[in-house]
N, C-alpha and C positions, 0 to 999 in steps of 0.2 A: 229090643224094645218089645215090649208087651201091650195086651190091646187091652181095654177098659172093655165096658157093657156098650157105651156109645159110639164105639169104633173107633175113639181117637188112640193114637201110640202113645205110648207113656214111656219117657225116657228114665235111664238107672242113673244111680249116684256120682258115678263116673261121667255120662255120655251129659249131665248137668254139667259138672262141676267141667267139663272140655269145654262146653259153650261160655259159659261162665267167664271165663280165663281169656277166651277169646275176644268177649265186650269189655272185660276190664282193660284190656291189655289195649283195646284202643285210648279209653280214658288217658291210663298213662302216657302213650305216646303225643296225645294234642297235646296234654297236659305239658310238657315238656316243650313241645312248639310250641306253643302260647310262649310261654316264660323263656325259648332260647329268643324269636321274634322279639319280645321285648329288651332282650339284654342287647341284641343288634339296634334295635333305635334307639336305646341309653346310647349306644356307645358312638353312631353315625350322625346324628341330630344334636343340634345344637344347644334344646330341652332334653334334659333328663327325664321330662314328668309323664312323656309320651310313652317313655319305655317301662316306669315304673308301674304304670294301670296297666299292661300288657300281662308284666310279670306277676303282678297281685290277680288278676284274672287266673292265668294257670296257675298259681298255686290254691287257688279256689276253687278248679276243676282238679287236683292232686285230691285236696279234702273230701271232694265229690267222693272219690275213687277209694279214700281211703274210707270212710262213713258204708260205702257200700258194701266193700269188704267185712268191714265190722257186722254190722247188720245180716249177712247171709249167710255168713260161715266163720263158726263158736274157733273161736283160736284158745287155742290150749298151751299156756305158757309152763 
């Protein structure tokens, strides 16, 4: 890390891009609880409808995750 004029550290493209991976990487995994949680009360509960606004939430928080990615780092296809 290198220091600026106002003494704060300034992280490199790497030591971002590790924090980075690290916040996304939670997204993903609620993302995923949410939507297994709701596949469990489709399947336990006698409504279907409880589990399906579970599931429509995390795949909500998936788009979250995926928007974010898009947005902060240029993918090169």
């Amino acid at each position: 890390m290198t220091r600026r004029r106002n003494g704060k550290k300034r992280m490199s493209e790497q030591q971002e891009f590790e924090v980075m991976k690290l916040v996304l990487d939670k997204f993903l995994w609620l993302g995923f609880v949410v939507m297994g949680w709701g596949m469990y009360l489709s399947l336990t509960e006698s409504s279907v409808l409880a589990g399906i606004w579970h599931m429509i939430a995390g795949a909500v928080l998936l788009l979250l995750f995926l928007l974010i990615i898009v947005k902060e780092y240029e993918i090169i296809g």
